[in-house]
DOMAR-891311 format. One record per residue: residue in three letters; x negated, z negated, y of N, C-alpha, C, O in turn. Coordinates in steps of 0.02 Angstrom, whole numbers, plus 50000, padded with zeros to 5 digits. Layout:
alaXZYXZYXZYXZY/...
END
This chain:
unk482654988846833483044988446893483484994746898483305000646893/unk484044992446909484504998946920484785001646986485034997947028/unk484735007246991484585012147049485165011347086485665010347052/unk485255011647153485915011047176486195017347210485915021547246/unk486715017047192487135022747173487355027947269487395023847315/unk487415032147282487445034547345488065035047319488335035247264/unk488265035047401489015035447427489585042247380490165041647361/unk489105048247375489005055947336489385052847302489995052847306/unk488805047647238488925048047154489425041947144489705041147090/unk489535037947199490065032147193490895035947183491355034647145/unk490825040647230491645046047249491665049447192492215050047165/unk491035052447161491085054447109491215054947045491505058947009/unk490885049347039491045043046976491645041346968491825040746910/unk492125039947022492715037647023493225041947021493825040547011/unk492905048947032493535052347037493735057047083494025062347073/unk493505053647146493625051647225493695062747235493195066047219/unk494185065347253494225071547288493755072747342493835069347393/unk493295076547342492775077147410492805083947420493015088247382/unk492565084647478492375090947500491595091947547491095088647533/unk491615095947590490925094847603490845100447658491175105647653/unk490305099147725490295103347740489325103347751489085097947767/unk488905108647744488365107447764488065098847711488135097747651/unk487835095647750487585088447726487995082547733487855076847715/unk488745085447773489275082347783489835081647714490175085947687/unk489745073447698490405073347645491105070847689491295067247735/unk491315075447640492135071747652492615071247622492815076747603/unk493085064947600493605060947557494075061847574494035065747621/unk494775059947560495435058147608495345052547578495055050847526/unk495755048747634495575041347665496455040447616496935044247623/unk496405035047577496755032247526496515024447505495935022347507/unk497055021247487496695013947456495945014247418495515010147432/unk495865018447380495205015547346494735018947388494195016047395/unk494825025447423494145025747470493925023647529493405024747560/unk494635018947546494705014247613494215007347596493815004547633/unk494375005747532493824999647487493165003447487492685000847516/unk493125007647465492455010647436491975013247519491365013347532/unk492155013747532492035015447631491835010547648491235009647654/unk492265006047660492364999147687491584994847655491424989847687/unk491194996347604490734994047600490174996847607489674993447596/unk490095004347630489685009447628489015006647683489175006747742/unk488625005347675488135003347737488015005247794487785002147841/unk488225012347789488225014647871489175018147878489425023647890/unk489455010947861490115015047889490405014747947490965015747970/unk489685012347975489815012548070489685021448100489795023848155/unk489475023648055489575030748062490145037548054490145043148081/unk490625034148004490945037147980491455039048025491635035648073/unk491675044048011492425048648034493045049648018493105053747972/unk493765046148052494135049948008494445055548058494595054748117/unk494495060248027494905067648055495725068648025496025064347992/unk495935074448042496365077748028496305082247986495935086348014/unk496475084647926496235092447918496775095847953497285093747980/unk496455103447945497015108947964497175111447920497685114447936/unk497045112347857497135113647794497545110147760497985113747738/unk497615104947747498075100447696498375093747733498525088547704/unk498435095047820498795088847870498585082947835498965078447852/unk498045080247784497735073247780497385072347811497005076447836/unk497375065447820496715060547843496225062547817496425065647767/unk495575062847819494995062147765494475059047798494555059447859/unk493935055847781493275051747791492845061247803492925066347770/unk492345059747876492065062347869491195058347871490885056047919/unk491045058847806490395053347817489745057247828489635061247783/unk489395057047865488805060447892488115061147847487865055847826/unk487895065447835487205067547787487355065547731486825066547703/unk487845062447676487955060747619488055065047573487945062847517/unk488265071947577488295075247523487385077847498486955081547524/unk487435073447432486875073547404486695081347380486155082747406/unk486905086147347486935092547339486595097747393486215102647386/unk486885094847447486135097747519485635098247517485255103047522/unk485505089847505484995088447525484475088247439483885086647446/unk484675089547377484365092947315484295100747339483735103347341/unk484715103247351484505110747348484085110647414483775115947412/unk483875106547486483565108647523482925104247485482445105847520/unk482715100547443482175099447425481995094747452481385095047458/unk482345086847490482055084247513482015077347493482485074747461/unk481375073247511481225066247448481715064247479481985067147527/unk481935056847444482165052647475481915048447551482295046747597/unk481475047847548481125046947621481305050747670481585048447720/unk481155058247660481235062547709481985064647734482105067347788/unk482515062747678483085061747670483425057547741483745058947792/unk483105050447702483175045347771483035044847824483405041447858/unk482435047847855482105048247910482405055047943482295055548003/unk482735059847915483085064647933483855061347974484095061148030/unk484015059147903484655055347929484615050747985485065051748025/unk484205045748003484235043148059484105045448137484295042848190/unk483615052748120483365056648189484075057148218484335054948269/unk484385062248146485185063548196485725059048194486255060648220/unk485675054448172486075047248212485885046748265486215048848312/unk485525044848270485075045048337485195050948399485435048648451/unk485125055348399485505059748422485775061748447485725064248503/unk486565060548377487215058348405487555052648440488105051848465/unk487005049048432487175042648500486985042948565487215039848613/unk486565046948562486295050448641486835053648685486685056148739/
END
């Protein structure tokens, strides 16, 4: 069975320009990451901003930068259950 791929290694794989802040990823919003978004499972979360840096659009997608959450050491479980406390949260 083959593993399915996070939002991270999909942008990655492809190419996709990211940046990042904390556990926060972020794209500029373009045809293929408007597709690639557009199927993301929680892209009822997602953000688009402004930068102040380069006047683009970009996706800001919440807890996805995988690199965080490897260097903070955390399973995948604890990953998820992290990620939903502060959804949660932020809907409060």
């Amino acid at each position: 069975m083959s593993k399915k791929l996070s939002i991270y290694e999909q942008l990655t794989a492809d190419g996709h320009r990211i940046d990042n802040h904390e556990s926060d990823l972020y794209t500029p919003v373009n045809s293929a990451s408007v597709k690639l978004l557009k199927a993301y499972e929680f892209f009822c979360n997602v953000k688009i901003f402004k930068s102040n840096i380069d006047n683009e659009l970009w996706y800001d997608i919440p807890f996805a930068y995988d690199p965080f959450w490897i260097k903070a050491n955390m399973t995948f479980k604890e990953n998820v259950n992290y990620r939903i406390e502060k959804l949660r949260e932020r809907s409060h």
